[in-house]
VEXDREN-2710 file (C-alpha; in Angstrom, 1 decimal):
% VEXDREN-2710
k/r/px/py/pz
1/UNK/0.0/0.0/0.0
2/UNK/2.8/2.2/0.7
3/UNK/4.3/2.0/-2.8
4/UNK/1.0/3.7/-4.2
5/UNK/1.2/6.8/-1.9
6/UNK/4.9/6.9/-2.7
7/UNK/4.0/7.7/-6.4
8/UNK/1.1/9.9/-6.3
9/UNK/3.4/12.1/-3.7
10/UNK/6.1/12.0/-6.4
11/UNK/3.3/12.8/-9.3
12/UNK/2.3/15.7/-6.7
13/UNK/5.9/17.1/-6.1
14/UNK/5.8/15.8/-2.6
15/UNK/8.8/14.3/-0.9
16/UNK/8.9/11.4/-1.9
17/UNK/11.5/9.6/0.4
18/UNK/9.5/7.8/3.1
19/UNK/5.6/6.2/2.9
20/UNK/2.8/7.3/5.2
21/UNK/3.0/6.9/9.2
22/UNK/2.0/4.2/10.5
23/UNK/-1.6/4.1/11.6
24/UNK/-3.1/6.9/14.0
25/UNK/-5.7/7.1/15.9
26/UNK/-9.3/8.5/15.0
27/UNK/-9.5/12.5/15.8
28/UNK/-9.7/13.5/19.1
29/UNK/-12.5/13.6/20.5
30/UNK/-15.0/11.4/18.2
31/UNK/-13.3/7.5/18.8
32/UNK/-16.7/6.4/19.2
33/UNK/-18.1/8.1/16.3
34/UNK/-16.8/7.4/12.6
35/UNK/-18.0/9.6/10.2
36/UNK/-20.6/8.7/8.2
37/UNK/-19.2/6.3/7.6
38/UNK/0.9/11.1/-11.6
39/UNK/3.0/10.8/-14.4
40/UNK/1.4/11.6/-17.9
41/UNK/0.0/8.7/-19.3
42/UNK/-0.6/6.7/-22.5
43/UNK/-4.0/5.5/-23.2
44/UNK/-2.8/2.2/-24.2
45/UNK/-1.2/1.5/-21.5
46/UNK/-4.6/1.1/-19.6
47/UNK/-5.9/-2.7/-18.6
48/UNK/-9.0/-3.7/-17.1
49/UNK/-9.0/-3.8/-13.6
50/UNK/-8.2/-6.6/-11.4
51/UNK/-11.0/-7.5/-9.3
52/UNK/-13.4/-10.5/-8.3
53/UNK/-16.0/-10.9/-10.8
54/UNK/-19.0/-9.5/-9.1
55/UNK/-21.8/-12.2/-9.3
56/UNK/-24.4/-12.3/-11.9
57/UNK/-23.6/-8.7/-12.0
58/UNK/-25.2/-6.6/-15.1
59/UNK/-22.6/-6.0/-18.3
60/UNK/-24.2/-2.9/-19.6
61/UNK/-22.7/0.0/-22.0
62/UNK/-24.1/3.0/-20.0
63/UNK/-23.6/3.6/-16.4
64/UNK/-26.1/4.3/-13.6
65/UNK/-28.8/6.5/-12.5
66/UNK/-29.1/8.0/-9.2
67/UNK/-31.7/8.2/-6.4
68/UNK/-31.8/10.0/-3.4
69/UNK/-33.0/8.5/0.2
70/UNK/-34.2/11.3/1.4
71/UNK/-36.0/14.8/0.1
72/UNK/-33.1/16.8/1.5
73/UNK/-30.7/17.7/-1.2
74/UNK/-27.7/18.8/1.8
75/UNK/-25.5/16.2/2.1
76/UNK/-25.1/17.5/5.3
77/UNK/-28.8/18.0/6.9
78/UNK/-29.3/19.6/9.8
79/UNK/-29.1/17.9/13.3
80/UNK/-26.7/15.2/11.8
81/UNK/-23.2/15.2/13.2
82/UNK/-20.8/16.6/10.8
83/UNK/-18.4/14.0/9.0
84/UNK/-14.6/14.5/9.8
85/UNK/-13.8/15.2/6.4
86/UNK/-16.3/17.9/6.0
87/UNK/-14.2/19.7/8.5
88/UNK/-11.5/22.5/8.2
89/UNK/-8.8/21.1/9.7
90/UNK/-9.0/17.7/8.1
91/UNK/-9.1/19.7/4.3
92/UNK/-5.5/19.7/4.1
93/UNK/-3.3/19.1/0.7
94/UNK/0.0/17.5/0.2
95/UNK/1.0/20.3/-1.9
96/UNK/0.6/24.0/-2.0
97/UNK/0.3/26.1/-5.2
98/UNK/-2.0/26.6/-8.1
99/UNK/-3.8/23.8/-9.6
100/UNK/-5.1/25.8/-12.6
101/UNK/-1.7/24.9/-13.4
102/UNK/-2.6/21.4/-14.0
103/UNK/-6.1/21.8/-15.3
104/UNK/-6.0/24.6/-17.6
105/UNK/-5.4/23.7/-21.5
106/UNK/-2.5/24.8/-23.0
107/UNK/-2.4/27.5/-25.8
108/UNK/-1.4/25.4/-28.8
109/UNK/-3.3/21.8/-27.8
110/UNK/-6.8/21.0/-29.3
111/UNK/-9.4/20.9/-26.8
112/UNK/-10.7/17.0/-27.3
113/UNK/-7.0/16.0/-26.9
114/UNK/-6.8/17.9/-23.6
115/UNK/-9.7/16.6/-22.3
116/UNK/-8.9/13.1/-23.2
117/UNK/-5.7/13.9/-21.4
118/UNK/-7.3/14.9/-18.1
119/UNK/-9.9/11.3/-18.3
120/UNK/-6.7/9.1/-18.6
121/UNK/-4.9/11.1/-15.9
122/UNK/-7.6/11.8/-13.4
123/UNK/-9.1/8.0/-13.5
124/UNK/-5.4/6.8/-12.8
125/UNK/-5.7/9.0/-9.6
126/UNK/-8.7/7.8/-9.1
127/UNK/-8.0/4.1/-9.2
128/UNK/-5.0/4.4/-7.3
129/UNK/-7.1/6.1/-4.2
130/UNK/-9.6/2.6/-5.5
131/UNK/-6.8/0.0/-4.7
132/UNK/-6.5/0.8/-0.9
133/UNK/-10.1/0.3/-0.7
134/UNK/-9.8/-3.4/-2.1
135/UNK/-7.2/-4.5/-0.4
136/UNK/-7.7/-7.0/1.8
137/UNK/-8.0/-6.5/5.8
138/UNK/-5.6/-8.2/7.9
139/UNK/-8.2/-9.6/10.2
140/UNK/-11.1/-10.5/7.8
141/UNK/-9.0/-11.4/5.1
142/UNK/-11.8/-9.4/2.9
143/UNK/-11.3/-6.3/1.1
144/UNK/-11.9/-3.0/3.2
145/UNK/-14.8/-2.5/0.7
146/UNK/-17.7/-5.5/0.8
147/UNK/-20.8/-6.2/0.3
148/UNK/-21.1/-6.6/4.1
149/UNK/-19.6/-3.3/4.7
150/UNK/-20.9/-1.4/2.1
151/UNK/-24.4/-3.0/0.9
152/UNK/-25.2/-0.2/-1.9
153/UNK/-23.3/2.3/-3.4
154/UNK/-23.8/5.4/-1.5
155/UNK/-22.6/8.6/-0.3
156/UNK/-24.5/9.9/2.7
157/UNK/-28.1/10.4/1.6
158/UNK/-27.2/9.6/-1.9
159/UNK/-27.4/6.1/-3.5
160/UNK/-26.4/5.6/-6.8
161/UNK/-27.7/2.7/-8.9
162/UNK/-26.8/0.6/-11.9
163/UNK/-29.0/-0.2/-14.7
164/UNK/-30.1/-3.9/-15.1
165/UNK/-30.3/-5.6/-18.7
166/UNK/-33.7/-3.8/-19.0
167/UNK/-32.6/-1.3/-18.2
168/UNK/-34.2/-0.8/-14.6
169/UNK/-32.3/0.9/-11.7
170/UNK/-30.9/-1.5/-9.3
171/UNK/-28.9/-1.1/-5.8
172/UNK/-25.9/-3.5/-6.0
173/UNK/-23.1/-3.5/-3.5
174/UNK/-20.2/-0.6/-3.5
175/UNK/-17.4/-2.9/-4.7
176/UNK/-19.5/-4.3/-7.7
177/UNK/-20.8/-0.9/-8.6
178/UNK/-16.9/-0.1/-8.6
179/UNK/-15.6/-2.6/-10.2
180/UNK/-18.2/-2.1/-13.1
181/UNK/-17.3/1.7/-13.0
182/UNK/-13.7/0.6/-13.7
183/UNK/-14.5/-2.0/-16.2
184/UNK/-16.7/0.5/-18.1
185/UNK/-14.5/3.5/-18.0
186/UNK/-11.4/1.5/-19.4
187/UNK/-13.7/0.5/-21.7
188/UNK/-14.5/3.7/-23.3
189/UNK/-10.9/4.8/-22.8
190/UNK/-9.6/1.7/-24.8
191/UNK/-12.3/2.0/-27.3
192/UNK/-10.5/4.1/-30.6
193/UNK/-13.6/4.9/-32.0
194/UNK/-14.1/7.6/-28.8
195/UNK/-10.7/8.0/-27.9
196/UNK/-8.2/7.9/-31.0
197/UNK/-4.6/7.1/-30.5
198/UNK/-1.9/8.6/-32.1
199/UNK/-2.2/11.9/-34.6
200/UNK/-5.7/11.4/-35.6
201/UNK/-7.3/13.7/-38.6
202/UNK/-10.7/14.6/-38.8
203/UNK/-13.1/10.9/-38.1
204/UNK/-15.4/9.8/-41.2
205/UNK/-18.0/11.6/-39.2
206/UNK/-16.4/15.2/-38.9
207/UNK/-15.8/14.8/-43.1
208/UNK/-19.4/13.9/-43.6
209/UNK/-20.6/17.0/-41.5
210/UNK/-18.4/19.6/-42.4
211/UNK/-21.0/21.9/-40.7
212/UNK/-21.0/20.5/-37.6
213/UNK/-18.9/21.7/-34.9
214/UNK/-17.8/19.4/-31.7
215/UNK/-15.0/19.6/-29.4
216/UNK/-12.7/17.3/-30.7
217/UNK/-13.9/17.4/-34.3
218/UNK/-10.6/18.2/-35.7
219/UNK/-8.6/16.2/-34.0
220/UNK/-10.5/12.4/-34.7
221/UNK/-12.6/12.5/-32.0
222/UNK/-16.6/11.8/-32.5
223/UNK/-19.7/14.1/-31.9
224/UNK/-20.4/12.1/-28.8
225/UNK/-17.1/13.2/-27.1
226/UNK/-17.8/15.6/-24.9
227/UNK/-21.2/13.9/-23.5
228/UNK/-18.8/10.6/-22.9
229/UNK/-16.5/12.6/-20.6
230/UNK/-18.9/13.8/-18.8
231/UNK/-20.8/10.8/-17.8
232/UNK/-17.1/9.5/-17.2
233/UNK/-16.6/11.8/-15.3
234/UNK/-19.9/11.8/-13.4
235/UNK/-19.0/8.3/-12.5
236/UNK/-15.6/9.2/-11.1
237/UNK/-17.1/11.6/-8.9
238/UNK/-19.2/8.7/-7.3
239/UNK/-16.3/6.7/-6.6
240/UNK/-14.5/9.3/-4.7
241/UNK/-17.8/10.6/-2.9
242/UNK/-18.2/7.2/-1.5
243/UNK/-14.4/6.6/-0.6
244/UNK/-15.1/9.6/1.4
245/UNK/-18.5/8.5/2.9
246/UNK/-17.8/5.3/3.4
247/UNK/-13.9/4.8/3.6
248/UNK/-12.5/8.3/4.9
249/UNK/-11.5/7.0/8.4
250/UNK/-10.7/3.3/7.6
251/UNK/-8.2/3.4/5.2
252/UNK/-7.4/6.6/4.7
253/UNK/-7.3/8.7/8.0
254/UNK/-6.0/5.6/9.8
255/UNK/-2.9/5.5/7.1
256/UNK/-2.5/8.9/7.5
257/UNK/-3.7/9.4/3.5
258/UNK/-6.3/11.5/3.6
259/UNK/-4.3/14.3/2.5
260/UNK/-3.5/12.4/-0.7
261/UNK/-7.1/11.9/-1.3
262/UNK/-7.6/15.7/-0.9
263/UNK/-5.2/16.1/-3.3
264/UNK/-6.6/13.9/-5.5
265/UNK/-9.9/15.3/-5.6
266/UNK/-9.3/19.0/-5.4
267/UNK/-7.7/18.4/-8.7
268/UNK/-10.4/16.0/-10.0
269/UNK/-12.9/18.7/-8.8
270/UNK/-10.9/21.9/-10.4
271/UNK/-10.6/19.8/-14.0
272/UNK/-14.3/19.2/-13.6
273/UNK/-15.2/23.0/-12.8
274/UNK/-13.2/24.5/-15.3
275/UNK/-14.1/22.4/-18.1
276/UNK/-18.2/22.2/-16.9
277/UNK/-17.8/18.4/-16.2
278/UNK/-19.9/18.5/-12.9
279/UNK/-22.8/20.4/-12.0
280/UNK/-23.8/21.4/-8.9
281/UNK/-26.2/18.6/-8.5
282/UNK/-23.5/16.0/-9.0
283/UNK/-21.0/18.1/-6.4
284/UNK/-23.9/17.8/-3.6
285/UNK/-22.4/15.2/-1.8
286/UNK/-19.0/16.9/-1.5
287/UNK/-20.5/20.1/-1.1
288/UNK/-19.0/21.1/2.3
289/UNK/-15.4/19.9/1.2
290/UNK/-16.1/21.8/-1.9
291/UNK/-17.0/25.3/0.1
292/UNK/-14.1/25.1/2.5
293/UNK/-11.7/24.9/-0.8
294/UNK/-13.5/27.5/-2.5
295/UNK/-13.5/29.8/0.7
296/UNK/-9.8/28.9/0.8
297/UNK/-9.4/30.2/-2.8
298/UNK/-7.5/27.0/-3.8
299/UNK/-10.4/26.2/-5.7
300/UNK/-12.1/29.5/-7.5
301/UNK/-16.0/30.1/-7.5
302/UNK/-16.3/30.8/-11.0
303/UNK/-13.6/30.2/-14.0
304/UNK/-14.9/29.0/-17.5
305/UNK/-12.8/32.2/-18.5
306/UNK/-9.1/30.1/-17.5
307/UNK/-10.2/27.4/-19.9
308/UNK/-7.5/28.5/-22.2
309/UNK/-4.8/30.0/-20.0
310/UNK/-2.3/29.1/-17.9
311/UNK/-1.7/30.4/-14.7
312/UNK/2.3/31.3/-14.1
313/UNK/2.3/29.8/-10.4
314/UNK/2.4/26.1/-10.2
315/UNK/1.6/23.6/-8.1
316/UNK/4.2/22.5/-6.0
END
């Protein structure tokens, strides 16, 4: 486990020259009370997951719905005890800086390229933030995510559901939903005909609609494009709002990694900002985490402007 927060400190231009502490306890105060309980990369280089085989588990070419348990849209409603990670002092990064610097597009690079760019990069934080999840415990011998643990895919009030071969919303456990996220992103990653390889010209499809503007158009990618990243990266999201509901203290405070997960998702959450990825609706579970950044200025309120520039102080 180590060796994974080893690299992403290195990706993140942290120190790199000793792993996490060794576990700590839970905040002070609250033992009784759990919360609610980087290199650039080539897209070929990508492989499916390696996971149990969820059982009789849907195979399906689109990704989930999402319901809510409760009328309250807050993912923090009133009267409920406020989650660890919702608070200041546990909103920490492991590096200081801008991250425009990693989010914003660079002058001279096509948009659809760039964008492909941040999927491959951001679901490689993303899984790597995944694999502590699935490792096994040393006591259970089961992963830290399970179906006993973690019944349905959820983030606070929020459940998210997969879509059965009819098509009908379904609650499955976390670590199937997961791995299906996983199998399904690769998927569309791997799959040329969305994401070209290599110096791609205009597609068939940009020739035979020469009238037709898309982001991506020019450089091979298809009129879908931009809707595919963004249900990509509406599933991302879910992964990391339930590592945080469900996972925050156990691995990830305990290993003394929540400030990598921070990290991780401040970055995930600026891409998606800046590039209208996310909406509001799909940031409500995070919301609080969200705010504090924002408040903090390491994450600004509004920028569609910054698309295309790139800030001169970089993350470091």
């Amino acid at each position: 486990m180590a060796s994974t927060f080893w690299n992403f400190a290195s990706r993140f231009g942290r120190p790199a020259n000793k792993a996490p502490s060794s576990r700590q306890e839970s905040p002070a105060g609250d033992n009784n009370n759990s919360p609610t309980t980087l290199e650039q990369s080539s897209r070929s280089n990508l492989s499916t997951p390696v996971s149990p085989q969820p059982p009789r588990s849907p195979t399906l070419p689109e990704p989930a719905a999402q319901s809510r348990s409760a009328s309250n849209m807050s993912s923090h409603p009133p009267g409920r005890r406020m989650p660890f990670f919702f608070r200041e002092e546990n909103s920490g990064l492991i590096v200081k800086g801008n991250f425009m610097t990693l989010a914003a597009k660079p002058e001279h690079v096509e948009k659809g390229e760039w964008l492909a760019h941040q999927v491959v990069e951001q679901y490689r934080l993303l899984e790597g933030m995944i694999k502590l999840i699935q490792e096994p415990d040393s006591r259970t011998k089961q992963p830290i995510c399970n179906p006993g643990v973690c019944p349905t895919m959820s983030a606070a009030e929020f459940t998210y559901t997969w879509l059965d071969s009819e098509r009908r919303p379904i609650k499955i456990p976390a670590q199937q939903y997961i791995f299906l996220v996983q199998k399904w992103i690769l998927g569309k990653i791997n799959d040329q005909r969305i994401f070209p390889q290599g110096n791609s010209g205009p597609s068939d499809e940009a020739i035979k609609n020469p009238t037709k503007d898309w982001v991506g158009k020019m450089s091979g990618f298809p009129s879908s494009f931009e809707h595919d990243v963004k249900t990509v990266y509406r599933q991302m999201f879910r992964c990391y709002a339930h590592l945080y509901h469900g996972h925050w203290l156990e691995p990830f405070y305990h290993l003394s990694a929540y400030k990598e997960l921070n990290t991780c998702f401040i970055h995930f959450v600026n891409v998606g900002k800046l590039f209208n990825l996310l909406d509001d609706k799909d940031l409500k579970p995070m919301q609080p985490l969200v705010e504090i950044w924002t408040a903090s200025k390491l994450l600004p309120a509004t920028q569609p402007e910054l698309a295309n520039s790139v800030p001169s102080t970089p993350a470091a």
